[in-house]
C-alpha positions in Angstrom: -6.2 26.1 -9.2 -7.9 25.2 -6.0 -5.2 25.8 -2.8 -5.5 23.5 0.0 -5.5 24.9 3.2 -2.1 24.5 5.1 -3.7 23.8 8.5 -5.0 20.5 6.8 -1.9 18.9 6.2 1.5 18.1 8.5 4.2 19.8 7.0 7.5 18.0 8.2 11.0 19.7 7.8 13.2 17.1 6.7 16.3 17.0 4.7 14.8 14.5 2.1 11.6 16.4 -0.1 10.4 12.7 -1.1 10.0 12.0 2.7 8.6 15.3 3.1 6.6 14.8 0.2 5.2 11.7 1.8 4.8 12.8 5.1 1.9 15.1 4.5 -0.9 13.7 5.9 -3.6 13.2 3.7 -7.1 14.0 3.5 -8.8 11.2 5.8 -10.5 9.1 3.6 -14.2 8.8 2.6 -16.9 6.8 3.8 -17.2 6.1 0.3 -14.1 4.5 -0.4 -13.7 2.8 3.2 -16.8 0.9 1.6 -15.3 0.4 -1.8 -12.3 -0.8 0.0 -13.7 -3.8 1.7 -15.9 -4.7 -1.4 -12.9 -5.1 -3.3 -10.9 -6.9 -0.4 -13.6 -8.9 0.0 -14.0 -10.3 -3.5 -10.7 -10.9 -4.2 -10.2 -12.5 -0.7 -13.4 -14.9 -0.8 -13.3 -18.5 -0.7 -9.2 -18.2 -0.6 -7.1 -20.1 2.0 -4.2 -18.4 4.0 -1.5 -18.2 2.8 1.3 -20.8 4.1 4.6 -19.4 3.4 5.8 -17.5 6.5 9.0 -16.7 5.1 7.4 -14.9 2.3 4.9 -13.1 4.7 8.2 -12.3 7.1 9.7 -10.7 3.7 6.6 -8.7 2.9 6.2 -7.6 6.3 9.7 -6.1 6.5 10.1 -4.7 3.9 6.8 -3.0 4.3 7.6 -2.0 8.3 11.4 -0.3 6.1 9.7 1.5 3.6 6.8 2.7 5.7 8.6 3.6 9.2 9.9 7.0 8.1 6.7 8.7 7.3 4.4 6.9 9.9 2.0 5.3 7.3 0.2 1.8 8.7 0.5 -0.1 5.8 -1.2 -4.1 5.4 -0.3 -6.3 2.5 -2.1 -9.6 1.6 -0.9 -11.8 -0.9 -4.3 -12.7 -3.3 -3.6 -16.7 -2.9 -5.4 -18.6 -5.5 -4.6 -16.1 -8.2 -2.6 -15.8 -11.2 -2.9 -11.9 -10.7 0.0 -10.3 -12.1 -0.6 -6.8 -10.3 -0.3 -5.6 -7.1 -2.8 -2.6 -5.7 -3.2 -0.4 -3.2 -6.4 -0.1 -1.4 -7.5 4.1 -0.1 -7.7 2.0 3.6 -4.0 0.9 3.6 -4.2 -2.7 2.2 -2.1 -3.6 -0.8 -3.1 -6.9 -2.6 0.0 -8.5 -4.2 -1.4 -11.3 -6.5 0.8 -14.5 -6.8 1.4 -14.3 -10.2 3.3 -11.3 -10.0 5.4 -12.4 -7.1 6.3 -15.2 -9.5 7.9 -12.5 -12.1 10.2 -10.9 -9.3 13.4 -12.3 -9.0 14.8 -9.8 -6.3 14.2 -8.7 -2.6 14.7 -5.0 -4.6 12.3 -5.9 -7.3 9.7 -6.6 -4.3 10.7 -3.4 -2.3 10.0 -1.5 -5.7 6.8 -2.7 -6.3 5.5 -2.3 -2.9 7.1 1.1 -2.6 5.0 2.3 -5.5 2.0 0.6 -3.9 2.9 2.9 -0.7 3.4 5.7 -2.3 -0.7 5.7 -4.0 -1.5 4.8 -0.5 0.2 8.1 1.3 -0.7 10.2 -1.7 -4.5 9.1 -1.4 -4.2 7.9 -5.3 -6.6 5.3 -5.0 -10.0 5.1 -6.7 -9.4 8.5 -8.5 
């Protein structure tokens, strides 16, 4: 087993392990995937029209800004407008796409904060692409 070297990462001393957990910072990301993660943006982004539903971005946006505040993690979602994408993905850069089809599925504010907490938790864990 490879052992990372302590000086890489912040090590916060909280009372909570998850938010300790998710505090580390992670490796900065790669060139690579910086590329691979406006490819992918790009694509599913191309030709769409904003969206026009400000309470619905005011709701993402909060919610996001609650669950990402306590471990300092700039986070951006973008809804994938015409789609019937039932999926929501983090990006390595800090984007998660949410397609509309699965925000058609949710019924709850919780149900929302769930799936984008498990979206933030790939990004602050550096999960994606691997």
């Amino acid at each position: 087993m490879t052992r990372l070297s302590t000086a890489q990462f912040h090590q916060p001393q909280t009372k909570d392990p998850l938010l300790d957990l998710l505090s580390q910072r992670r490796p900065p990301i790669s060139d690579r995937d910086k590329g691979l993660s406006n490819l992918v943006f790009d694509r599913l982004m191309a030709g769409s029209k904003p969206l026009r539903s400000p309470n619905l971005l005011q709701l993402l946006e909060q919610i996001t800004d609650r669950l990402t505040r306590p471990i300092d993690l700039n986070v951006e979602v973008y809804v994938v407008p015409n789609s019937n994408l039932v999926n929501a993905f983090a990006l390595p850069d800090g984007k998660i796409l949410v397609g509309l089809g699965i925000l058609e599925i949710l019924k709850t504010e919780d149900e929302l904060a769930a799936l984008l907490a498990h979206e933030i938790v790939h990004i602050a864990r550096g999960h994606s692409f691997q």
